[in-house]
Residue frames as a rotation matrix with the C-alpha (Angstrom) as fourth column:
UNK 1
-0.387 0.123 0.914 121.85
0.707 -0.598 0.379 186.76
0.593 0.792 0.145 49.80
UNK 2
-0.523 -0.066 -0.849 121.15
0.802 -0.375 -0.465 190.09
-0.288 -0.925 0.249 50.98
UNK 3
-0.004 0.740 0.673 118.83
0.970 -0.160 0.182 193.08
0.243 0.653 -0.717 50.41
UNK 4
-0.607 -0.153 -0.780 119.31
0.578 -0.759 -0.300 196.51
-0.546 -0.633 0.549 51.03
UNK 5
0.328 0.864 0.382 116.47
0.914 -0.393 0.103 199.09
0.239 0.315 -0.918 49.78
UNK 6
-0.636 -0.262 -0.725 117.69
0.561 -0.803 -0.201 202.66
-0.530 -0.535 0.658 49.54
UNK 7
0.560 0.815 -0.150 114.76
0.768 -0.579 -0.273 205.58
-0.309 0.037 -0.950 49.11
UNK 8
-0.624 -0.693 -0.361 116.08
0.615 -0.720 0.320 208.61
-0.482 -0.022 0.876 46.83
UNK 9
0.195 0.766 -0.612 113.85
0.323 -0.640 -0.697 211.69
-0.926 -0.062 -0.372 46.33
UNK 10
-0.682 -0.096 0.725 113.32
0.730 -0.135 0.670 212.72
0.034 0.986 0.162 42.69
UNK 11
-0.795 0.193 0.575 110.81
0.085 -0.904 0.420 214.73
0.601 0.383 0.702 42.43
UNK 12
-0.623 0.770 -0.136 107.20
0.164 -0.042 -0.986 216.14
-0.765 -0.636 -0.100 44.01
UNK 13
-0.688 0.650 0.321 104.08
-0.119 -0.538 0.835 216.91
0.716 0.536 0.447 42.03
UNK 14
-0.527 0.690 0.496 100.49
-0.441 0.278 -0.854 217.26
-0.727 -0.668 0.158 43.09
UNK 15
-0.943 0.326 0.062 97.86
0.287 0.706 0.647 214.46
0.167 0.628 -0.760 42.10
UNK 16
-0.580 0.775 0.252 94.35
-0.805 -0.593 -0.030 214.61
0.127 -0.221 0.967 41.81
UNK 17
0.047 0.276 -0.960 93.86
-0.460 0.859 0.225 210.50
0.887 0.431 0.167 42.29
UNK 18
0.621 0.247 -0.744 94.50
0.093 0.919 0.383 207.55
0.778 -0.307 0.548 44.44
UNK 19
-0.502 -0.729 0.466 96.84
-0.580 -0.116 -0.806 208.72
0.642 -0.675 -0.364 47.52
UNK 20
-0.548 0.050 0.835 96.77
-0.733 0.452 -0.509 206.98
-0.403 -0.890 -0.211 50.75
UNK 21
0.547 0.830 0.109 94.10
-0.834 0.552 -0.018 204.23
-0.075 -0.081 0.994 48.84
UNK 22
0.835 -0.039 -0.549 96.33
-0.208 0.901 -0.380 201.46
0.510 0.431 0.744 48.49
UNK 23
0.789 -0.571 0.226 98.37
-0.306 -0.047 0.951 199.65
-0.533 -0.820 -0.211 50.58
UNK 24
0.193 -0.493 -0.848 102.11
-0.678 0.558 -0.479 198.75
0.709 0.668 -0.227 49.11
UNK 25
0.763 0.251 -0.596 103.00
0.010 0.916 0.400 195.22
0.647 -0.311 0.696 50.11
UNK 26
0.282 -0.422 -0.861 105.50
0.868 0.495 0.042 196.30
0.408 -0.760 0.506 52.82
UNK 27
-0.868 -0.440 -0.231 105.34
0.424 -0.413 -0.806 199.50
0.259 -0.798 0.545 53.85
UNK 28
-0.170 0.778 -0.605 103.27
0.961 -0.004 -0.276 200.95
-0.217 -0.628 -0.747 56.61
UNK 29
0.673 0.576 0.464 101.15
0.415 -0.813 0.408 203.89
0.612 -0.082 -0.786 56.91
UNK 30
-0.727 -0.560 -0.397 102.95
0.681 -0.518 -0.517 206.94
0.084 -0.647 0.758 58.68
UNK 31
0.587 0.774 0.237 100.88
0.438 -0.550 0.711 209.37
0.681 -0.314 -0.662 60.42
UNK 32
-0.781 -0.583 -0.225 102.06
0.584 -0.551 -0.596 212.52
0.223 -0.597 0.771 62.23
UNK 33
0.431 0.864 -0.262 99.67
0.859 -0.304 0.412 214.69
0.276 -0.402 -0.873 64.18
UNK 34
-0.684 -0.586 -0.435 100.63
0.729 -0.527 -0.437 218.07
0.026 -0.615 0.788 65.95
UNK 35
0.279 0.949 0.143 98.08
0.890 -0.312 0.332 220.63
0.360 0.034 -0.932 67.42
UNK 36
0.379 0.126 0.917 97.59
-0.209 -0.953 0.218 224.35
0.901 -0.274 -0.335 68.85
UNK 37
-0.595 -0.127 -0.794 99.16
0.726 0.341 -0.598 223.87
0.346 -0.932 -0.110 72.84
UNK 38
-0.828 0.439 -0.350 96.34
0.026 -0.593 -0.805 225.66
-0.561 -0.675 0.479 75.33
UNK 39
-0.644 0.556 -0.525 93.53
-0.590 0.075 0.804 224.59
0.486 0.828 0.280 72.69
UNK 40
-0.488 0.552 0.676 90.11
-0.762 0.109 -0.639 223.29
-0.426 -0.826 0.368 74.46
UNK 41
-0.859 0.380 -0.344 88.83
-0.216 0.340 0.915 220.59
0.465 0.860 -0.210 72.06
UNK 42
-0.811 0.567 -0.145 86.31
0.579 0.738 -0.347 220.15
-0.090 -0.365 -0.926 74.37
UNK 43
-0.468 0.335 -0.818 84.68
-0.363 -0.917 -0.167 223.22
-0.805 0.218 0.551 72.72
UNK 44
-0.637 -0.619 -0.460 84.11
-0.606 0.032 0.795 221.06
-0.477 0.785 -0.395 69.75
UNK 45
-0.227 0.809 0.543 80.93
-0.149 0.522 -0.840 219.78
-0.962 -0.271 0.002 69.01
UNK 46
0.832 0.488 0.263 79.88
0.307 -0.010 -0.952 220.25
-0.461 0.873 -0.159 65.25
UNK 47
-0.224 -0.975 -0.003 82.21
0.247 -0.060 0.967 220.79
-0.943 0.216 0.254 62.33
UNK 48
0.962 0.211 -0.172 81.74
-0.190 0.068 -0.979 221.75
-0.195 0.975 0.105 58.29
UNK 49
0.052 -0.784 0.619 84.05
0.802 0.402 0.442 220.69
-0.595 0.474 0.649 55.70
UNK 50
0.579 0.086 -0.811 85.73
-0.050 -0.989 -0.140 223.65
-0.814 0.122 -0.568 54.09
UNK 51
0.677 -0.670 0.305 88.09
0.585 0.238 -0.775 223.81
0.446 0.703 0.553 50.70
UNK 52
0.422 -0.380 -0.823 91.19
0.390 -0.744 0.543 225.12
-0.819 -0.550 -0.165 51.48
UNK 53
0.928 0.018 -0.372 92.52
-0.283 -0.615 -0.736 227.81
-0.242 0.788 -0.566 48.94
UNK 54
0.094 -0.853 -0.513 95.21
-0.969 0.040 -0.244 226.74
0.228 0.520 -0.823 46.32
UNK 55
-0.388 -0.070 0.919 94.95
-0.610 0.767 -0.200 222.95
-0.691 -0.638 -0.341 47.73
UNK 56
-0.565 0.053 -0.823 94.87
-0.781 0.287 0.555 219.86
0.265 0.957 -0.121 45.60
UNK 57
-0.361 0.355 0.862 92.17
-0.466 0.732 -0.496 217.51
-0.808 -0.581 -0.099 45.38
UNK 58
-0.686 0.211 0.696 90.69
0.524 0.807 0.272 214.35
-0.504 0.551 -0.665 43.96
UNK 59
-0.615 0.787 -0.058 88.04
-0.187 -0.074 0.980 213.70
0.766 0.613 0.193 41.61
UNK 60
-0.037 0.695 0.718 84.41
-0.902 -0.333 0.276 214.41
0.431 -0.638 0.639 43.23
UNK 61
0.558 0.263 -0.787 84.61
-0.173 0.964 0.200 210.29
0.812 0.025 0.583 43.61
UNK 62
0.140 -0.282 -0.949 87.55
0.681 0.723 -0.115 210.15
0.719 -0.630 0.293 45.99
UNK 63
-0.563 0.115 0.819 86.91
-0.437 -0.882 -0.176 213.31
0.702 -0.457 0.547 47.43
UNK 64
0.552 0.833 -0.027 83.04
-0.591 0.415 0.691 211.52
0.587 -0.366 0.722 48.54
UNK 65
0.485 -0.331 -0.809 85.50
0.482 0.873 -0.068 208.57
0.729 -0.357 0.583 49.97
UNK 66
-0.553 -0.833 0.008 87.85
0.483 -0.329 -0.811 210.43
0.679 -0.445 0.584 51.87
UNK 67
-0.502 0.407 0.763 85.38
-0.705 -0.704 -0.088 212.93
0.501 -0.581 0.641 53.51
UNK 68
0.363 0.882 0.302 83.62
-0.731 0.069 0.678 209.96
0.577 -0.467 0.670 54.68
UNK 69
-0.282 -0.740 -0.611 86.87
0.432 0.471 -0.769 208.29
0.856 -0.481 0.187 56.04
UNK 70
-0.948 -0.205 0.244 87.18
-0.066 -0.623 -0.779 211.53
0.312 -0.754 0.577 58.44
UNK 71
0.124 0.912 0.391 83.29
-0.797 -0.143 0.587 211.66
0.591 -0.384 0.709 58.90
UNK 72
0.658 0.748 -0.082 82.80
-0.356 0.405 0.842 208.50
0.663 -0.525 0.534 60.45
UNK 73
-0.220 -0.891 -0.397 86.31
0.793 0.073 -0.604 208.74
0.568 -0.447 0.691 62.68
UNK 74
-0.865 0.009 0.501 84.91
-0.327 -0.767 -0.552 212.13
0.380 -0.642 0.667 64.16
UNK 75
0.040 0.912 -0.409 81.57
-0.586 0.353 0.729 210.68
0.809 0.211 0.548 64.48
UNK 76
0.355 -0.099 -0.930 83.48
0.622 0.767 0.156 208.25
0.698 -0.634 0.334 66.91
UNK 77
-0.631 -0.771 -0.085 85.03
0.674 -0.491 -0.551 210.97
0.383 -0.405 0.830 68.77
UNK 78
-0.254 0.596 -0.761 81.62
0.878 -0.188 -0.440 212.66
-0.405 -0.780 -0.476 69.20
UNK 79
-0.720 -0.468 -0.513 81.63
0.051 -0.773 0.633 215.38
-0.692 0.430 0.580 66.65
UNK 80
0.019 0.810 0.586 78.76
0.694 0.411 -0.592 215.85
-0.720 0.418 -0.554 64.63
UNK 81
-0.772 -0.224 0.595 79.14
0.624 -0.447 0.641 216.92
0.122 0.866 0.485 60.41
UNK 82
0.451 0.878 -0.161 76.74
0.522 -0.406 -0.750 220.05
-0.724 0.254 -0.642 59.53
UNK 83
-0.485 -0.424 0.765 76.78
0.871 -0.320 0.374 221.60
0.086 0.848 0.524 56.62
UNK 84
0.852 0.420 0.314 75.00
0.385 -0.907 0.170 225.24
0.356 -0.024 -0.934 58.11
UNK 85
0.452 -0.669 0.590 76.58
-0.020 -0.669 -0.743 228.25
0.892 0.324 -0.316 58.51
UNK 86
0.399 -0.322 0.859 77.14
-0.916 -0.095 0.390 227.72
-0.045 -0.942 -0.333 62.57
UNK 87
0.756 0.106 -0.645 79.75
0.165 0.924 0.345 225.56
0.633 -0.367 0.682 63.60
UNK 88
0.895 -0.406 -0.183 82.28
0.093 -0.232 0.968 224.76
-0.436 -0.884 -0.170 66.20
UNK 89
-0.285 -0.952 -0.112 85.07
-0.245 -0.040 0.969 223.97
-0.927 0.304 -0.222 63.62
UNK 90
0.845 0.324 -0.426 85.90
-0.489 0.145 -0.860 223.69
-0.217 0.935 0.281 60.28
UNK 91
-0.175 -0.902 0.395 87.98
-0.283 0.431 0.857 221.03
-0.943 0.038 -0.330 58.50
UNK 92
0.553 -0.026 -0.833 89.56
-0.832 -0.072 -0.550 220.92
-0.046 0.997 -0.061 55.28
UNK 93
0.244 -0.451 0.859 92.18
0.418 0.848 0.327 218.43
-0.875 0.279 0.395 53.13
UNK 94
0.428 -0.583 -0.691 94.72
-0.881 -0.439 -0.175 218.43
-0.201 0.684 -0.701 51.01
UNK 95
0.808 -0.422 0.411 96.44
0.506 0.854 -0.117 215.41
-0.302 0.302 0.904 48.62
UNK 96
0.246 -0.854 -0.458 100.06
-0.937 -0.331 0.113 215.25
-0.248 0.401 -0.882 47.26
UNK 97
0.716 -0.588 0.376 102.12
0.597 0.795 0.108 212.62
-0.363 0.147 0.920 45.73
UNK 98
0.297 -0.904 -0.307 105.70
-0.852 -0.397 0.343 212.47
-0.432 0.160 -0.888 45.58
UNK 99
0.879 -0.311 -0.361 107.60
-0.035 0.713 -0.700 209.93
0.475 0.628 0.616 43.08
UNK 100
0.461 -0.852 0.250 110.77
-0.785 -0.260 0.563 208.50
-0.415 -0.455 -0.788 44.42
UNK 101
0.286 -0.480 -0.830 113.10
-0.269 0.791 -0.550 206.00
0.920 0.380 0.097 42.90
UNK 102
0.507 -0.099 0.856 113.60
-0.806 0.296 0.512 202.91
-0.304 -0.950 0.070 44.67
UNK 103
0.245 -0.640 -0.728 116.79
-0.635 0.462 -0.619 200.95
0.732 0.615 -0.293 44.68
UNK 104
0.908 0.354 0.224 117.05
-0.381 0.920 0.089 197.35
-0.175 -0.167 0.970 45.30
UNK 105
-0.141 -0.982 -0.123 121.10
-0.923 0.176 -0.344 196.40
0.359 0.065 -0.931 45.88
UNK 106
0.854 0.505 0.127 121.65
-0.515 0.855 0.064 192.78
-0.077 -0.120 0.990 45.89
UNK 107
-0.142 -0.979 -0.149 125.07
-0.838 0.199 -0.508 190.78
0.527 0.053 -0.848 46.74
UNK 108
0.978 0.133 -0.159 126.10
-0.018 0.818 0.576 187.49
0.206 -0.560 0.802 47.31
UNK 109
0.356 -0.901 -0.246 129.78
0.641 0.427 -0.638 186.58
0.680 0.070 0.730 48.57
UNK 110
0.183 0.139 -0.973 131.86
0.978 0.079 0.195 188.89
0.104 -0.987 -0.121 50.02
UNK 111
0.600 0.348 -0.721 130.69
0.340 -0.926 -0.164 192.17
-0.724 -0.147 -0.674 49.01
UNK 112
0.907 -0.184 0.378 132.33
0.228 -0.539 -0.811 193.86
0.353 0.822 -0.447 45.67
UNK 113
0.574 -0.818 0.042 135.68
-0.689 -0.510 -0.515 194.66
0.442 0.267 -0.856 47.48
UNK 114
0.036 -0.321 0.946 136.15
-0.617 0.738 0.274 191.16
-0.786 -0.594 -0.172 48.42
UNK 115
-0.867 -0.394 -0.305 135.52
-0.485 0.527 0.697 190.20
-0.114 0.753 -0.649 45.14
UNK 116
-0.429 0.836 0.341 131.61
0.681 0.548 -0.486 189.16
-0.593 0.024 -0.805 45.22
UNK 117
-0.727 0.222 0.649 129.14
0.489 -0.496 0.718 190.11
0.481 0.840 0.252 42.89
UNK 118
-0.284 0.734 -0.617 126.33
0.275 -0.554 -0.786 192.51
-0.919 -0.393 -0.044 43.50
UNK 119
-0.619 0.351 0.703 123.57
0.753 0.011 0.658 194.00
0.223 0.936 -0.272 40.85
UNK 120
-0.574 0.619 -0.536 121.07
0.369 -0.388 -0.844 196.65
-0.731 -0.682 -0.006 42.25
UNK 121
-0.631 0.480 0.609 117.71
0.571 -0.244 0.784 197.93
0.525 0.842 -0.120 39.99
UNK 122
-0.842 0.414 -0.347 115.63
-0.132 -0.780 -0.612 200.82
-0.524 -0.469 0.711 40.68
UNK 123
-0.217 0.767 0.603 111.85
0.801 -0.213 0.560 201.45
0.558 0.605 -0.568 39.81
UNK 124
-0.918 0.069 0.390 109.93
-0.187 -0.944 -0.272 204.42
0.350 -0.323 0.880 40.86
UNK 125
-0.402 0.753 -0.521 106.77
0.915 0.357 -0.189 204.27
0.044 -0.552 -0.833 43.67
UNK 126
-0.018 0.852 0.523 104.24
-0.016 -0.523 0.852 206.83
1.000 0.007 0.023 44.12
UNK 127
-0.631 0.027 -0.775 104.11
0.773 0.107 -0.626 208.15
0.066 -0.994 -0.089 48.02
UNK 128
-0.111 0.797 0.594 100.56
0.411 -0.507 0.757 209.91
0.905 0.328 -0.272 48.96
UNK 129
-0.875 -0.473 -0.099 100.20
0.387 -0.563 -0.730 212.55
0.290 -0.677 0.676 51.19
UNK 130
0.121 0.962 0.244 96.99
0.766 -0.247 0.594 213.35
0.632 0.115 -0.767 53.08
UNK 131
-0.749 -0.604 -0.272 96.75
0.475 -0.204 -0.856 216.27
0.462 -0.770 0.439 54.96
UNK 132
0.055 0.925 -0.375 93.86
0.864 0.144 0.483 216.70
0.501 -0.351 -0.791 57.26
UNK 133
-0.908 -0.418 0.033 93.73
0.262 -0.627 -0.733 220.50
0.327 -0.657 0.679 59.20
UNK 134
0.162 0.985 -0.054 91.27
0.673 -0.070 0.736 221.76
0.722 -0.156 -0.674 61.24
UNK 135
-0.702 -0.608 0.369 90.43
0.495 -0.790 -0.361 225.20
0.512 -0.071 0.856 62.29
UNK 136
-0.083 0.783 -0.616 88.35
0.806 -0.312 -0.504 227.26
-0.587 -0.538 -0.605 64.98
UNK 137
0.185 0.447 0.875 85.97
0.870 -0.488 0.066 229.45
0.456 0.749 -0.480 62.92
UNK 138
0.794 0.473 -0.383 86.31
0.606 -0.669 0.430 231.87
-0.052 -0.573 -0.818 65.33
UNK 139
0.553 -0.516 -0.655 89.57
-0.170 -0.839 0.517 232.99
-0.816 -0.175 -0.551 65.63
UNK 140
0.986 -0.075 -0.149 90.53
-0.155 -0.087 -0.984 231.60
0.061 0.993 -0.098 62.18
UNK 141
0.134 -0.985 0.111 93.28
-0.987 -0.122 0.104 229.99
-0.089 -0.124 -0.988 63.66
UNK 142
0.012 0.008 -1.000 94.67
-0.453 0.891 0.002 226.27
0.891 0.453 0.014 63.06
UNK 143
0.472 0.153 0.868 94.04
-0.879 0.158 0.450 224.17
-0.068 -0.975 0.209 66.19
UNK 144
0.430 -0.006 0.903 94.76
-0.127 0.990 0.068 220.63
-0.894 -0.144 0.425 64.80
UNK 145
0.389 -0.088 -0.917 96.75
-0.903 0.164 -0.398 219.01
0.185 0.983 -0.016 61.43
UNK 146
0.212 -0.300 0.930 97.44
-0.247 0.905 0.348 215.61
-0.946 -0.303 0.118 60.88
UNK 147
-0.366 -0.399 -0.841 99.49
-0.930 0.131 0.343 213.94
-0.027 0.908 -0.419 58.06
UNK 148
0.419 0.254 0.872 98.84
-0.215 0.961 -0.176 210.35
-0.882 -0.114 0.457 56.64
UNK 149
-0.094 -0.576 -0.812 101.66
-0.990 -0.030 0.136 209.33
-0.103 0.817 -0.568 54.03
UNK 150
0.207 -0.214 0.955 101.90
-0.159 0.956 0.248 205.60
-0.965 -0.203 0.164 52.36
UNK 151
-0.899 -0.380 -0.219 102.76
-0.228 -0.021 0.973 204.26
-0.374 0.925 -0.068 49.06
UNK 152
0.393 0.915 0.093 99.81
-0.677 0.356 -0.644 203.68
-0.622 0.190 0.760 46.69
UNK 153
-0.851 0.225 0.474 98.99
0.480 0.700 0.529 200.95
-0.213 0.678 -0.703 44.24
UNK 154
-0.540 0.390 -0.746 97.08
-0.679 -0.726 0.112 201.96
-0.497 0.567 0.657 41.44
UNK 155
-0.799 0.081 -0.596 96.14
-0.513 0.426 0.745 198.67
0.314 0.901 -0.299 40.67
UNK 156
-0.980 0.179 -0.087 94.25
0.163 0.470 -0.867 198.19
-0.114 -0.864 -0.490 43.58
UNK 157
0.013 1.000 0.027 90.20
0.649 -0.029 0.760 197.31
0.761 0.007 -0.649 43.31
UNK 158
-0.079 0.731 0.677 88.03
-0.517 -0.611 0.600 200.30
0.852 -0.303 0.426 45.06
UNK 159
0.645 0.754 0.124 87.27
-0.307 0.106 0.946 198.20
0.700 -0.648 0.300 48.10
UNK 160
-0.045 -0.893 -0.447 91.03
0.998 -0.058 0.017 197.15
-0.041 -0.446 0.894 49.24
UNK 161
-0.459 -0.350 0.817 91.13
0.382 -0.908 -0.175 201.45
0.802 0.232 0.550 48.65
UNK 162
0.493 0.572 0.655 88.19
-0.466 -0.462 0.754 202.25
0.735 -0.677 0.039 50.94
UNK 163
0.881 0.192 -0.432 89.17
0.313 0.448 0.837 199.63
0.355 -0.873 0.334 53.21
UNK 164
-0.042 -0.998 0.038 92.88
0.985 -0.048 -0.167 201.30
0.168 0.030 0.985 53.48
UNK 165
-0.108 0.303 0.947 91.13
0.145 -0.937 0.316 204.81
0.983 0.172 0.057 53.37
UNK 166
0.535 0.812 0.233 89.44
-0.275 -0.093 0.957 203.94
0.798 -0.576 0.174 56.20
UNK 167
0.544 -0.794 -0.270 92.40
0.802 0.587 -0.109 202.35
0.245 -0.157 0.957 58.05
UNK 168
-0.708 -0.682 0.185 94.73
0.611 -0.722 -0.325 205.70
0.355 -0.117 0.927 57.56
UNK 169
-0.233 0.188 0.954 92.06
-0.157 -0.975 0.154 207.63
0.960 -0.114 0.257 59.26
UNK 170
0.628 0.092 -0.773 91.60
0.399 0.815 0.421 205.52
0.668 -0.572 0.476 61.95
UNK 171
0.472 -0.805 -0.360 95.32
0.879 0.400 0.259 205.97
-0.064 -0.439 0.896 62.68
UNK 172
-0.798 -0.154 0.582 95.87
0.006 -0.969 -0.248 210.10
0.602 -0.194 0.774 62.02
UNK 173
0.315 0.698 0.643 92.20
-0.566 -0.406 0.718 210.72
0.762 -0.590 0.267 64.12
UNK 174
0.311 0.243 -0.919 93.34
0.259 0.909 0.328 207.98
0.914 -0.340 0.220 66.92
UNK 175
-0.280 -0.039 -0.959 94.62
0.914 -0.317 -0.254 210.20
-0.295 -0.947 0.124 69.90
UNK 176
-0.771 0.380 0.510 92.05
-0.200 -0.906 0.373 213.11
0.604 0.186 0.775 68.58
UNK 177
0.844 -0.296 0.448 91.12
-0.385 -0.915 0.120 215.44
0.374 -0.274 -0.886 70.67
UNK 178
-0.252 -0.964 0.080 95.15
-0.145 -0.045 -0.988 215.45
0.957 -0.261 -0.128 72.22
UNK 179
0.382 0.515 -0.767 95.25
0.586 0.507 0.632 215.14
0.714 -0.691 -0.108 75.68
């Protein structure tokens, strides 16, 4: 018996819940990064958290979770949170989910124009989008953005979430500052 799994885009909305908090039971985290080229990060000492305009976010609950994913990931990196008006950078977030139907093709023999049977069912997953940017107050330009995309589970207890929260930031902050 065989399994083939094809991914077909349906639609996009934005959510105001559970992205990136849950892990589905076989696929990984993806994480894309891409910065400013000729950017010093070694300018970079202190940071506030900013909203960015027209950007969708959680409820104040996983908002509190998330920001303290990225806090204690810059924290390792040497960066230190303030919330006064001086800092060295400012970094915001953004969520999304997209919905995609996923189909599940299944055949035994020798394939449908040999004369075997096959059957295939579709359901529809939930892929969350974090996006993490971060900008030098000064010139009010973007220096840094990282993505973190996975499927969620909604049924997932709060502490598999954090611990998965924590996990995708890990793995978008892990070669921050670039080199």
């Amino acid at each position: 018996m065989r399994s083939r799994r094809v991914n077909t885009y349906l639609s996009s909305g934005l959510a105001i819940a559970l992205l990136l908090l849950a892990a589905g039971p076989l696929v990984a985290q993806d994480v894309k990064s891409n910065f400013m080229p000729g950017t010093d990060f070694s300018k970079y000492h202190t940071y506030k958290w900013i909203n960015i305009e027209g950007a969708s976010h959680p409820n104040q609950i996983v908002d509190a979770e998330i920001k303290q994913a990225v806090d204690a990931q810059l924290a390792t990196k040497g960066l230190t949170k303030t919330d006064g008006d001086k800092a060295d950078m400012y970094v915001g977030y953004q969520v999304a989910v997209d919905k995609q139907k996923e189909w599940n093709g299944y055949g035994m023999g020798g394939g449908v124009r040999w004369g075997g049977m096959a059957t295939a069912t579709s359901s529809t997953i939930n892929v969350g989008t974090l996006v993490l940017d971060m900008y030098d107050p000064t010139t009010k330009q973007l220096v840094w953005t990282g993505s973190a995309t996975k499927t969620m589970d909604p049924s997932s207890n709060q502490q598999k979430n954090e611990k998965n929260l924590s996990k995708a930031m890990e793995k978008l902050l892990k070669n921050y500052p670039p080199k």
